[in-house]
Steps between C-alpha positions, in 0.01 A plus 500: 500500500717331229178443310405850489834599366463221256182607337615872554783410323331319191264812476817732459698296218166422277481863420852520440587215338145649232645769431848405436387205305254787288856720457680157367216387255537887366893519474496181291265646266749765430335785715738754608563509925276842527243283251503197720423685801247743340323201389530332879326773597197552311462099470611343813435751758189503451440074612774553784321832680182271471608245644589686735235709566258168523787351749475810745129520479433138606706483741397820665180361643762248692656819707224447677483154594509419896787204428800702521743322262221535241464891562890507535534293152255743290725806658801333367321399179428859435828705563642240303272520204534881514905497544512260248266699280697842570853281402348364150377807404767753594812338533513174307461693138815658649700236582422361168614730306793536714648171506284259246649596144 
């Protein structure tokens, strides 16, 4: 079980850490916090939600797999990649404008 939360977990934070690595390289330049995340979003989004997307669809063959922990892994693979993917779009250009000056 600890591995699945591992790799779970590693999925999760590479989004993440993309996009608030994108916001950084675009505050240094001088790009206002509204810029930054404007540009997050028509530039980053776009390789996170595909990666994403490709995540989800091969693993989805895998729900079907007769070896539970390997059906059981792609199930937690998937809400996680979808959570995450709900989070990094919706509420992480929040909290970065809220708290990352």
């Amino acid at each position: 079980m600890h591995l699945y939360l591992a790799i779970v977990f590693g999925l999760i934070v590479d989004d993440s850490i993309h996009i608030i690595n994108a916001y950084s390289l675009s505050r240094n330049r001088g790009l206002s916090i509204a810029d930054s995340v404007s540009h997050c979003q028509n530039y980053t989004y776009k390789a996170v939600i595909k990666t994403s997307i490709v995540i989800i669809f091969t693993l989805f063959p895998l729900l079907f797999s007769e070896f539970k922990s390997i059906s059981q892994l792609s199930i937690i693979t998937i809400l996680a990649a979808i959570i995450a993917l709900i989070f990094d779009i919706i509420y992480l250009p929040k909290m970065l404008i809220k708290y990352i000056k």
